[in-house]
mmCIF file as gemmi writes it, N, C-alpha and C atoms, coordinates in Angstrom:
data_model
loop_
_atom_site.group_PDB
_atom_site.id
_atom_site.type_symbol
_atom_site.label_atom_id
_atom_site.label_alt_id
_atom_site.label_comp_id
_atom_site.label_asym_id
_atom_site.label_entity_id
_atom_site.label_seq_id
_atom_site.pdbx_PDB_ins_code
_atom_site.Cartn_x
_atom_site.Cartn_y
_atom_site.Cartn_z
_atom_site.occupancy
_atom_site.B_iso_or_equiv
_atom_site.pdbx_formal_charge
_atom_site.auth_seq_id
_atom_site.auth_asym_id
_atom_site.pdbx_PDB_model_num
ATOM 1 N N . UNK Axp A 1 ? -56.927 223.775 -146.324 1 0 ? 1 A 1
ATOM 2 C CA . UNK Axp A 1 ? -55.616 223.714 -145.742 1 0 ? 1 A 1
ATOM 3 C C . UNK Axp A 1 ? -55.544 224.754 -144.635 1 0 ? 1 A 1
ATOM 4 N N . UNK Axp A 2 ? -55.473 224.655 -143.668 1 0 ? 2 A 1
ATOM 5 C CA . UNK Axp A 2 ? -55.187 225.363 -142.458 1 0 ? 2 A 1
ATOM 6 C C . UNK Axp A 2 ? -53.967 225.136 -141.82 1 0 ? 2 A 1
ATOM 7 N N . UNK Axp A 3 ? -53.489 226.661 -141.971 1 0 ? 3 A 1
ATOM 8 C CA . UNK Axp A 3 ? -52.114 226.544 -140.922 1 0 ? 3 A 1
ATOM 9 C C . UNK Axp A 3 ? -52.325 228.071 -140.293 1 0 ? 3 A 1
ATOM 10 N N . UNK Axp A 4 ? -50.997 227.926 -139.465 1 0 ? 4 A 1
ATOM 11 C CA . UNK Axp A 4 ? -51.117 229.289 -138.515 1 0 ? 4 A 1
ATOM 12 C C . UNK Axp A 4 ? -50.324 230.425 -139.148 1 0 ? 4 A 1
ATOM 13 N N . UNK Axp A 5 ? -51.373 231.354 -139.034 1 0 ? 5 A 1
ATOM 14 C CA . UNK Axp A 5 ? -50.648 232.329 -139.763 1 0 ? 5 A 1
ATOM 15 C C . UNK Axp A 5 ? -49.61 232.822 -138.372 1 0 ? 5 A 1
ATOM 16 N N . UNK Axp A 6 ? -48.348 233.498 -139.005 1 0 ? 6 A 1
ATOM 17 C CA . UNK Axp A 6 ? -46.824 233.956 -138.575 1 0 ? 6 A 1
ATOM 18 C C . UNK Axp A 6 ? -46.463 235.115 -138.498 1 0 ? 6 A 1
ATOM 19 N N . UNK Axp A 7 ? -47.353 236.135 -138.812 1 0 ? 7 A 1
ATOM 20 C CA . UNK Axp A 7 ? -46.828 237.567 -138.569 1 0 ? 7 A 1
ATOM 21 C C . UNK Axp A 7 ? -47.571 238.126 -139.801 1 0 ? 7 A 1
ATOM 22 N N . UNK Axp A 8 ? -47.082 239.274 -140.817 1 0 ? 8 A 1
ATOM 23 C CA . UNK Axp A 8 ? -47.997 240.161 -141.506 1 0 ? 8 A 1
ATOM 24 C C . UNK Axp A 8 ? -48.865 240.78 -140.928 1 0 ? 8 A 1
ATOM 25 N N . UNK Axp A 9 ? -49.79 241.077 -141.803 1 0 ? 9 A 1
ATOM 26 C CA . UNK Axp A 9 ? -51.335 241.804 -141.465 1 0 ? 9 A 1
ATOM 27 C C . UNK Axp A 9 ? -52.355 240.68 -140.603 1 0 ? 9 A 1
ATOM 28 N N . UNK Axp A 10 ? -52.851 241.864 -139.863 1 0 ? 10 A 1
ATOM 29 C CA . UNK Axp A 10 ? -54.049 241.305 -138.926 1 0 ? 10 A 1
ATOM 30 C C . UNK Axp A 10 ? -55.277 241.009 -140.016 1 0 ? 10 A 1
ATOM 31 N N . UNK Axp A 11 ? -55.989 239.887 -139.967 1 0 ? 11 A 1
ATOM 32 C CA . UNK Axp A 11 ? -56.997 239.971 -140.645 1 0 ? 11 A 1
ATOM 33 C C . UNK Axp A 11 ? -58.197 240.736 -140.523 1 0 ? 11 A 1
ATOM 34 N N . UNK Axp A 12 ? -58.293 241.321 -141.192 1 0 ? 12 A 1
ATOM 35 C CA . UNK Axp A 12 ? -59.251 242.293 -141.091 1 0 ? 12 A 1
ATOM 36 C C . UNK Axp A 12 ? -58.966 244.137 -141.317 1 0 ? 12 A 1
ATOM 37 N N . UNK Axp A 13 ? -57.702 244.071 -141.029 1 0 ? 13 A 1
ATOM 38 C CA . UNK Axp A 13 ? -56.942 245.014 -141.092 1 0 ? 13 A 1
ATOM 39 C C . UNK Axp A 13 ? -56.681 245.392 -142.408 1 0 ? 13 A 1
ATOM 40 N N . UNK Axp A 14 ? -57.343 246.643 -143.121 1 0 ? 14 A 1
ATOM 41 C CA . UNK Axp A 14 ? -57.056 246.917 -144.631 1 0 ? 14 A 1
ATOM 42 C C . UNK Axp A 14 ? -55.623 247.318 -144.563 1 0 ? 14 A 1
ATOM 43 N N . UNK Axp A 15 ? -55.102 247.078 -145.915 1 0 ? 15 A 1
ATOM 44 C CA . UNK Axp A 15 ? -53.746 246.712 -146.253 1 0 ? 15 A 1
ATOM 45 C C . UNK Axp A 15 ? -53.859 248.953 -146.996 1 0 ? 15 A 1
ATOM 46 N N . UNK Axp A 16 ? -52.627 249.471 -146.058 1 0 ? 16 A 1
ATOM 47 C CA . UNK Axp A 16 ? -53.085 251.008 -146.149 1 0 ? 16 A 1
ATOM 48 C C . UNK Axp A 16 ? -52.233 251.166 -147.532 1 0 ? 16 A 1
ATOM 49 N N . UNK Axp A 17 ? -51.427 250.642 -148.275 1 0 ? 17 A 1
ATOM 50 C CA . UNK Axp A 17 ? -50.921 250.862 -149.319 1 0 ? 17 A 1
ATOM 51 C C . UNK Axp A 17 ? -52.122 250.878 -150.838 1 0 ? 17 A 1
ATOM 52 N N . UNK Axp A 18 ? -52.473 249.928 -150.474 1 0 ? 18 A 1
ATOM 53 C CA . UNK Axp A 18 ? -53.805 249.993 -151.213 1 0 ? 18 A 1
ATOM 54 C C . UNK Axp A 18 ? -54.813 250.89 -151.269 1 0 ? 18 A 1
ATOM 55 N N . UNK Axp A 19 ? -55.185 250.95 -150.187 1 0 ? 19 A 1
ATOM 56 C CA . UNK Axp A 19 ? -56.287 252.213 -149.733 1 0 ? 19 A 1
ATOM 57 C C . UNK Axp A 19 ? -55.508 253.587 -150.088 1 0 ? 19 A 1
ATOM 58 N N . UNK Axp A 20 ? -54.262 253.737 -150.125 1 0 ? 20 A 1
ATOM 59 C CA . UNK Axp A 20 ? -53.635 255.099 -150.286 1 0 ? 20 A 1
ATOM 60 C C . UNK Axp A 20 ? -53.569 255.09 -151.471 1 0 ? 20 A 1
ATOM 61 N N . UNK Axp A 21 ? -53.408 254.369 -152.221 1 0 ? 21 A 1
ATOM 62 C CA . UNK Axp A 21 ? -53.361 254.068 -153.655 1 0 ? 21 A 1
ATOM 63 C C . UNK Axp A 21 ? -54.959 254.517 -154.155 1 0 ? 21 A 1
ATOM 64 N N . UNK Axp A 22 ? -55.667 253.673 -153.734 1 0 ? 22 A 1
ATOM 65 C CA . UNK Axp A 22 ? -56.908 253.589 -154.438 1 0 ? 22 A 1
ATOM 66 C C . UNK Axp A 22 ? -57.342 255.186 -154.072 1 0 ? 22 A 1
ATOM 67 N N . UNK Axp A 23 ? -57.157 255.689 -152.987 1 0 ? 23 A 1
ATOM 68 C CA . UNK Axp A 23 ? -57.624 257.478 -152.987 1 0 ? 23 A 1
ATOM 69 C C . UNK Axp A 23 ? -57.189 258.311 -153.729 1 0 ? 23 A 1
ATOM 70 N N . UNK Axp A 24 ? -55.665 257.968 -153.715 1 0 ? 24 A 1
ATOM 71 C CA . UNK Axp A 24 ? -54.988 258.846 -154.667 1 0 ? 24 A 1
ATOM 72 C C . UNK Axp A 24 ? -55.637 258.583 -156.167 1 0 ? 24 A 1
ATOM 73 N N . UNK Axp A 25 ? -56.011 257.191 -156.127 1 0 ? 25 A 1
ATOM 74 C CA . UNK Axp A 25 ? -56.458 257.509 -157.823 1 0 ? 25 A 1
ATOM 75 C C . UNK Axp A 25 ? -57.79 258.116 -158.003 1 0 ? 25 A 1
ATOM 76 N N . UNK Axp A 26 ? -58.622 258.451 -156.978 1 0 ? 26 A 1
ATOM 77 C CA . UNK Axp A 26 ? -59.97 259.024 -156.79 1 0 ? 26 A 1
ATOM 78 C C . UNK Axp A 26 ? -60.136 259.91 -156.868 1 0 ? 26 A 1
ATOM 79 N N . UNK Axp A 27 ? -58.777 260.841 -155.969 1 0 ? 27 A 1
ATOM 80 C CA . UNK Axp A 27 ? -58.579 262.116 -155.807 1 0 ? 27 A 1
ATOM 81 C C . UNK Axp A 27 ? -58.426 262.893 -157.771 1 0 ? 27 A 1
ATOM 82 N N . UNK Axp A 28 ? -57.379 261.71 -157.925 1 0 ? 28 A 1
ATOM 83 C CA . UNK Axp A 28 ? -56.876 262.368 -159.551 1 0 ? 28 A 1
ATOM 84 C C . UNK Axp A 28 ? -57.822 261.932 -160.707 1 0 ? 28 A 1
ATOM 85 N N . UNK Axp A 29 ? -58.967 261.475 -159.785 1 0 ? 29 A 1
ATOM 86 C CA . UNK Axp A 29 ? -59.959 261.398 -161.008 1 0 ? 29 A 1
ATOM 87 C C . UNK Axp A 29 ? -60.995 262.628 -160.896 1 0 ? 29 A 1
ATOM 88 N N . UNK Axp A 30 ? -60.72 262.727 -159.248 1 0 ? 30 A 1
ATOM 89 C CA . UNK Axp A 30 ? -62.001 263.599 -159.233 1 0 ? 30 A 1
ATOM 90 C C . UNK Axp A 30 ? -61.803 264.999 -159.753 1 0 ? 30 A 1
ATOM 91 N N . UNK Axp A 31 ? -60.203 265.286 -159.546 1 0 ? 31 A 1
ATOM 92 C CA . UNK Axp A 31 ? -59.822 266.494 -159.72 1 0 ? 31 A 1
ATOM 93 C C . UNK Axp A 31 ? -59.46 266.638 -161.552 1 0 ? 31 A 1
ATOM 94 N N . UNK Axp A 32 ? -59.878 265.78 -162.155 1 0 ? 32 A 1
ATOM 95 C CA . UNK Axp A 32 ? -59.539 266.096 -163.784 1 0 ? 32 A 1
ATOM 96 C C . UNK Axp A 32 ? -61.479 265.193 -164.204 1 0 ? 32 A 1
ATOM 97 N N . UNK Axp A 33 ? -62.124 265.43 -163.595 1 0 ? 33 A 1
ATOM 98 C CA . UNK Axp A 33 ? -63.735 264.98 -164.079 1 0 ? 33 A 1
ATOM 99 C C . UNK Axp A 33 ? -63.953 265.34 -165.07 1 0 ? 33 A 1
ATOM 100 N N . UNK Axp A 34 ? -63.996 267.006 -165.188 1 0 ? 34 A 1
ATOM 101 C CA . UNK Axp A 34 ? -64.629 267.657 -166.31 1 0 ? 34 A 1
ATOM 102 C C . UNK Axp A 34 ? -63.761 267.512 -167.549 1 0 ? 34 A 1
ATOM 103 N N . UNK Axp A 35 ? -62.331 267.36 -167.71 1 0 ? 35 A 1
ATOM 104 C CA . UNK Axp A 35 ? -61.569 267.119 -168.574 1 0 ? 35 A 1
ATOM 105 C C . UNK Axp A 35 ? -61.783 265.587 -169.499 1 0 ? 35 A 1
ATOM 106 N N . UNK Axp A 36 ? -61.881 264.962 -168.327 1 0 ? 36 A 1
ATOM 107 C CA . UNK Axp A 36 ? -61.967 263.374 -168.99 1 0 ? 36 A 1
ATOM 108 C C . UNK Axp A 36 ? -63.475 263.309 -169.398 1 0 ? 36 A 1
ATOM 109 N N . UNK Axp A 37 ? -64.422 263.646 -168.875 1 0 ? 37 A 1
ATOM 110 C CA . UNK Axp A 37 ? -65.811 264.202 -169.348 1 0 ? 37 A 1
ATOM 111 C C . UNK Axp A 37 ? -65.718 264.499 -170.509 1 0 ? 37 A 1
ATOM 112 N N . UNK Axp A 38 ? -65.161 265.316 -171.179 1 0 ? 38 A 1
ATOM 113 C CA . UNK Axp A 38 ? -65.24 265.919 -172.144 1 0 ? 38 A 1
ATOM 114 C C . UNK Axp A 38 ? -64.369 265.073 -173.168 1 0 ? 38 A 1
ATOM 115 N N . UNK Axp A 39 ? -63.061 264.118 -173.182 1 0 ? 39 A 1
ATOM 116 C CA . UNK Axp A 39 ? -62.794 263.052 -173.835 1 0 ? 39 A 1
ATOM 117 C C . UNK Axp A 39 ? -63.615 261.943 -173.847 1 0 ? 39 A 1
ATOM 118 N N . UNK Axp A 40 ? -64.335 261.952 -172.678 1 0 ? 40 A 1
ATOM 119 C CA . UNK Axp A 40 ? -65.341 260.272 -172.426 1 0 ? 40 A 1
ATOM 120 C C . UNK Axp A 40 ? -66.27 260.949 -173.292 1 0 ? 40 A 1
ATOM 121 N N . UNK Axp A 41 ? -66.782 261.901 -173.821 1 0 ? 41 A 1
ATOM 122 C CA . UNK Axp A 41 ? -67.717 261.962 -174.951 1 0 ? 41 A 1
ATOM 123 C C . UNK Axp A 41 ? -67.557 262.307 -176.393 1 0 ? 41 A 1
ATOM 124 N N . UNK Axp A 42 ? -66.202 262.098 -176.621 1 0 ? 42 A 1
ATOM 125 C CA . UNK Axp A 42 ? -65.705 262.118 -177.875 1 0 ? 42 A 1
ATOM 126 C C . UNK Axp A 42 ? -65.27 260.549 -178.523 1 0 ? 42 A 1
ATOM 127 N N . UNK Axp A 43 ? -65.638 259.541 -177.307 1 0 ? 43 A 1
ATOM 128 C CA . UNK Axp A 43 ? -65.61 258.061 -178.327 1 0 ? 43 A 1
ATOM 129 C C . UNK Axp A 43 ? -66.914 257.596 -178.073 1 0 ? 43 A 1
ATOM 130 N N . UNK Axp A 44 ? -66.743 256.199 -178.702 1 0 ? 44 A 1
ATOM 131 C CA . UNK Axp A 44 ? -67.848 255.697 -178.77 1 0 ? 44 A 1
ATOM 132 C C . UNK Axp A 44 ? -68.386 254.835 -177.839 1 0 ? 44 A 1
ATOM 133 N N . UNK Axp A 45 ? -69.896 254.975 -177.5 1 0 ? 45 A 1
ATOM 134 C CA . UNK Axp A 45 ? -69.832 254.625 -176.356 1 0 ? 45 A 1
ATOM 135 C C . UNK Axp A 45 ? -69.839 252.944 -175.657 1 0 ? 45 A 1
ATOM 136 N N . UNK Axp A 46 ? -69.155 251.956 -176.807 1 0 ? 46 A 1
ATOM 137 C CA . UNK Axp A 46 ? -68.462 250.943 -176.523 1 0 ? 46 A 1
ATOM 138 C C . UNK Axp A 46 ? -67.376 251.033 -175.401 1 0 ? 46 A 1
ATOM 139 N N . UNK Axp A 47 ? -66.618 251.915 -176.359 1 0 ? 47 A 1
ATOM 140 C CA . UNK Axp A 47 ? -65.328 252.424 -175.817 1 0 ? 47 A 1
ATOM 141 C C . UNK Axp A 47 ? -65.457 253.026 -174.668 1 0 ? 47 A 1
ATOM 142 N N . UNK Axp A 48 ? -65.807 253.938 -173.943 1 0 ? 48 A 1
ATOM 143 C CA . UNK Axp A 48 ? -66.4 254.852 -173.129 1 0 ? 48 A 1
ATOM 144 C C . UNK Axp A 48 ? -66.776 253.677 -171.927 1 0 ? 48 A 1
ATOM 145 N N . UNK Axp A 49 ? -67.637 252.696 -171.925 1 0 ? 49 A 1
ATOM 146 C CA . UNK Axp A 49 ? -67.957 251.78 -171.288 1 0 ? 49 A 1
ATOM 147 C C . UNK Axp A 49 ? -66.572 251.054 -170.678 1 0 ? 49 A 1
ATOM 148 N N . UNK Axp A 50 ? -65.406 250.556 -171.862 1 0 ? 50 A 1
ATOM 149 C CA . UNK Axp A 50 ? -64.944 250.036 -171.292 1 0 ? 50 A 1
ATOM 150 C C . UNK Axp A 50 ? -63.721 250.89 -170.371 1 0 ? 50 A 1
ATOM 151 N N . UNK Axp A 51 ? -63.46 251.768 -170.314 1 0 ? 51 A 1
ATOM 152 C CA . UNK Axp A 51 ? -62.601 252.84 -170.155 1 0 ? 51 A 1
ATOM 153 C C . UNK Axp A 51 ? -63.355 252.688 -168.706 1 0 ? 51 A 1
ATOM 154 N N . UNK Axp A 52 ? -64.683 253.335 -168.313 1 0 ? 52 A 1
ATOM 155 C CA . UNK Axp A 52 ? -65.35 253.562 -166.917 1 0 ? 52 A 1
ATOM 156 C C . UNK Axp A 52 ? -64.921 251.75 -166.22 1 0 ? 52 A 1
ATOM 157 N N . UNK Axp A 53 ? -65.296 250.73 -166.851 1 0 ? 53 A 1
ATOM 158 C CA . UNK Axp A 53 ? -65.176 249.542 -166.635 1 0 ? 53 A 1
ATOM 159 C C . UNK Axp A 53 ? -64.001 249.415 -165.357 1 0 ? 53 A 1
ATOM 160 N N . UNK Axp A 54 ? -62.57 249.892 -166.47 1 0 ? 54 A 1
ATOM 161 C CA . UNK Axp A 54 ? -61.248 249.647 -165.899 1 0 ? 54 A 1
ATOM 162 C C . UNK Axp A 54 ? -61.094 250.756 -164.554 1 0 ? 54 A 1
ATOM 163 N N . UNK Axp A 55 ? -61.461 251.754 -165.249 1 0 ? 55 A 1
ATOM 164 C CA . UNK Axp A 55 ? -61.57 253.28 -163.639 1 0 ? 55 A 1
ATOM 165 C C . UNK Axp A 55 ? -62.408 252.678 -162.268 1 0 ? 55 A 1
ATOM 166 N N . UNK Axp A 56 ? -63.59 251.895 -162.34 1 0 ? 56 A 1
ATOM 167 C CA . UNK Axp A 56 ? -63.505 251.492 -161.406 1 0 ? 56 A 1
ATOM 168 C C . UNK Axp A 56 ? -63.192 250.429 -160.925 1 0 ? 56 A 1
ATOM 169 N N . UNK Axp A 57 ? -62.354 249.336 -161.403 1 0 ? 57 A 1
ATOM 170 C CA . UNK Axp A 57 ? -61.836 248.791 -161.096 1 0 ? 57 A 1
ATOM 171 C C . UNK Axp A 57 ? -60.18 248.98 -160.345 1 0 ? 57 A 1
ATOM 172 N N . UNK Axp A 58 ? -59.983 250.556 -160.66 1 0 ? 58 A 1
ATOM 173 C CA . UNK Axp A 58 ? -58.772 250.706 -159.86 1 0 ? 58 A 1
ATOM 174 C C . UNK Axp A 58 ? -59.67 251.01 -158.466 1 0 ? 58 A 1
ATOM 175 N N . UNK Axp A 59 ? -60.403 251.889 -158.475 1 0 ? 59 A 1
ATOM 176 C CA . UNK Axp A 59 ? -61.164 252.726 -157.446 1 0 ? 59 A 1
ATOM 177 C C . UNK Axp A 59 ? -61.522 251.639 -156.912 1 0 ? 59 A 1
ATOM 178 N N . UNK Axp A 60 ? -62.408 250.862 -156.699 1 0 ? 60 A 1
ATOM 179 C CA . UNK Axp A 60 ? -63.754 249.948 -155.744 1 0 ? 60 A 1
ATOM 180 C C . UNK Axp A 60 ? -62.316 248.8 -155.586 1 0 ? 60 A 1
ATOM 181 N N . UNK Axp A 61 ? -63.305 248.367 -153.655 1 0 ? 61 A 1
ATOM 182 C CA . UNK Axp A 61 ? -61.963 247.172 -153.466 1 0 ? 61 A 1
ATOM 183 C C . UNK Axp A 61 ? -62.663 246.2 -154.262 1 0 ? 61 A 1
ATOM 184 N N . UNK Axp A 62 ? -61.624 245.193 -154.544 1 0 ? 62 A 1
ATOM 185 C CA . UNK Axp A 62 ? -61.979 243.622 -155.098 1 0 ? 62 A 1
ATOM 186 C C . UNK Axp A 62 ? -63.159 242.802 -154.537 1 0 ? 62 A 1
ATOM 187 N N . UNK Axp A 63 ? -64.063 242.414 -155.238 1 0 ? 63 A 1
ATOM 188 C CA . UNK Axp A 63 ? -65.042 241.182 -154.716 1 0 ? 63 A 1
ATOM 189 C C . UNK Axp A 63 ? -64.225 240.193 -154.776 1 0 ? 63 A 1
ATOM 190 N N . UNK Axp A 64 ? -63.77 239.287 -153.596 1 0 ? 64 A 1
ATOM 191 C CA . UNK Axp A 64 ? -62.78 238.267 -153.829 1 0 ? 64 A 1
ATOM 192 C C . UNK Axp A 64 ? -63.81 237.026 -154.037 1 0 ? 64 A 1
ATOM 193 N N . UNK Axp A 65 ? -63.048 236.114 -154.78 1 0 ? 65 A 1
ATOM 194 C CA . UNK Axp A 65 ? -64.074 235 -154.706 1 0 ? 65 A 1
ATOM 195 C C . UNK Axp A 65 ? -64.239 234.241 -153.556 1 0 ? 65 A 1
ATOM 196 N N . UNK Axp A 66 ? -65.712 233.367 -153.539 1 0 ? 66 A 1
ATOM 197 C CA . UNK Axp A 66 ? -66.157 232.344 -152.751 1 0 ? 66 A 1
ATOM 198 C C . UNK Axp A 66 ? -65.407 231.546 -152.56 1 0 ? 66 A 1
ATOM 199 N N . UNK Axp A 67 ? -64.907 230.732 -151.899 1 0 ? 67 A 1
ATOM 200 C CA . UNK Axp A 67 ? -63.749 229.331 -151.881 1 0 ? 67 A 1
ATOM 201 C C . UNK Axp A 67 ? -64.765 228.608 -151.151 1 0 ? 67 A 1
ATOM 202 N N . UNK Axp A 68 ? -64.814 227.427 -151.909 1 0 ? 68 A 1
ATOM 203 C CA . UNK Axp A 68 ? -65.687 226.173 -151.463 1 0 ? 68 A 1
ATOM 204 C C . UNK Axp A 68 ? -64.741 225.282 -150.975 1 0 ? 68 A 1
ATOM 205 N N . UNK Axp A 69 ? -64.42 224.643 -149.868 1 0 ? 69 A 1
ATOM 206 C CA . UNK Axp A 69 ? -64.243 224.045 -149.096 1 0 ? 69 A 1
ATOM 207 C C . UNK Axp A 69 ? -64.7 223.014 -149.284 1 0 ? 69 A 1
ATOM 208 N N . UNK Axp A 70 ? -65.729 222.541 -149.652 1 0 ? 70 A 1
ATOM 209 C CA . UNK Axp A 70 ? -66.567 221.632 -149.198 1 0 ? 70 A 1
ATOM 210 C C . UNK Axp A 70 ? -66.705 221.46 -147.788 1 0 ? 70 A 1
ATOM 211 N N . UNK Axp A 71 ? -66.319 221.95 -146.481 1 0 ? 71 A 1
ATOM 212 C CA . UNK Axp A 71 ? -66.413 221.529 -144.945 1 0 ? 71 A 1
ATOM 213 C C . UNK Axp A 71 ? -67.915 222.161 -144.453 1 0 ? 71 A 1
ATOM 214 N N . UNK Axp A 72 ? -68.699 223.104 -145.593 1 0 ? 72 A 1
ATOM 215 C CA . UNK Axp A 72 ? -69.959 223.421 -145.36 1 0 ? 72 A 1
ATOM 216 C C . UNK Axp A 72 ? -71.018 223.071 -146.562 1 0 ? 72 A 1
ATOM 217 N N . UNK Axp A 73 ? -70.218 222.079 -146.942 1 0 ? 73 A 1
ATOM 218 C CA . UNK Axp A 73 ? -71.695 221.744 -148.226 1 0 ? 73 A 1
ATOM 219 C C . UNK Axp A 73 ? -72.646 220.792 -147.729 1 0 ? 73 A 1
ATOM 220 N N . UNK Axp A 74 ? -74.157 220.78 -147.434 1 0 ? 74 A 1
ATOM 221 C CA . UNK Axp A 74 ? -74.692 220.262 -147.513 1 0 ? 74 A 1
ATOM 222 C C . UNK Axp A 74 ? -75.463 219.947 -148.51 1 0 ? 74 A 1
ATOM 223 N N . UNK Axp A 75 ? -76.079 219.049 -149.253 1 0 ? 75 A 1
ATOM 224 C CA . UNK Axp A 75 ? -76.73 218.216 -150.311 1 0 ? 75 A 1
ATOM 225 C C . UNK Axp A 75 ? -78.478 219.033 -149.995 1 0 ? 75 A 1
ATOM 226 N N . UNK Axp A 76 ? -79.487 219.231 -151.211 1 0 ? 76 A 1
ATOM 227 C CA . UNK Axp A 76 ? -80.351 219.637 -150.764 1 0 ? 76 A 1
ATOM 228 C C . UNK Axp A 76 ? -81.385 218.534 -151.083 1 0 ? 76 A 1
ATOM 229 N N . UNK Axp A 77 ? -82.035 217.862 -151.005 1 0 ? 77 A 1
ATOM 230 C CA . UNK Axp A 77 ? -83.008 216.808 -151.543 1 0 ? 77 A 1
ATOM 231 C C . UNK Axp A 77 ? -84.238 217.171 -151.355 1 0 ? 77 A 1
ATOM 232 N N . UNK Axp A 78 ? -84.675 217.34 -152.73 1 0 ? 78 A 1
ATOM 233 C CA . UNK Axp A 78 ? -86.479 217.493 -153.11 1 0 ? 78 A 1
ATOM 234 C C . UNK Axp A 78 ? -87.119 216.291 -152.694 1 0 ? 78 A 1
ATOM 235 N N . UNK Axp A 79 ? -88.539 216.416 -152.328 1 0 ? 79 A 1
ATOM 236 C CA . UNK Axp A 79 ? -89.062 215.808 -152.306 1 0 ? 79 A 1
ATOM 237 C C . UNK Axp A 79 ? -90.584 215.817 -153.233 1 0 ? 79 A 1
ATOM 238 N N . UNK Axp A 80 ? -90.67 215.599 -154.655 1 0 ? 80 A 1
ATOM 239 C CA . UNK Axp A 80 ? -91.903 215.944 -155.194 1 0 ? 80 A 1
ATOM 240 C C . UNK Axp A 80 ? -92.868 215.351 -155.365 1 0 ? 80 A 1
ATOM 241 N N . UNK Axp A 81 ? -94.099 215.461 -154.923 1 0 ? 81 A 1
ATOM 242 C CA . UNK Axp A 81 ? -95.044 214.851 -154.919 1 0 ? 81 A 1
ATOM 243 C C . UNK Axp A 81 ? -96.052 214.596 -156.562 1 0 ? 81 A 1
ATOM 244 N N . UNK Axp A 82 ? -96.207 213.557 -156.933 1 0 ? 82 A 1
ATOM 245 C CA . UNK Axp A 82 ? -96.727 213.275 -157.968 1 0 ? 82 A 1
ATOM 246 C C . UNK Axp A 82 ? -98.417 213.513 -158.142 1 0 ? 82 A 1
ATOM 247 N N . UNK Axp A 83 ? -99.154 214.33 -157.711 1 0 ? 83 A 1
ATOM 248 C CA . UNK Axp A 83 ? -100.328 214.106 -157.554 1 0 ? 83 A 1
ATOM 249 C C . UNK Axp A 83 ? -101.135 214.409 -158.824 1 0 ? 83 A 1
């Protein structure tokens, strides 16, 4: 579906609420390390895993997904020889 985009953000242009967000939570991780260090080794390290899991998921931007279109699929066809 293509239409024209109308105003908002330039594409390409990171969205700075986010990025201010995501530092600030970097900053307040980096600045309490040794504290949470020292709780991240008092569970288990299931737990511990999933805890780092969610932290960087605030921190790192999103891998957005692929969108298939189909307007670039081409078909691949083998050709195998029986010899």
């Amino acid at each position: 579906m293509n239409r024209t985009k109308k105003g908002g953000r330039v594409k390409g242009v990171p969205n700075v609420i986010t990025s201010e967000l995501r530092q600030g939570l970097a900053n307040l991780l980096e600045s309490n390390f040794e504290r949470m260090q020292e709780d991240l080794n008092k569970v288990s390290p299931n737990t511990r895993l999933r805890i780092l899991v969610e932290f960087y998921k605030l921190i790192l931007p999103k891998i957005n997904d692929v969108e298939d279109n189909n307007n670039n699929f081409h078909p691949i066809t083998l050709h195998i020889n029986k010899d």
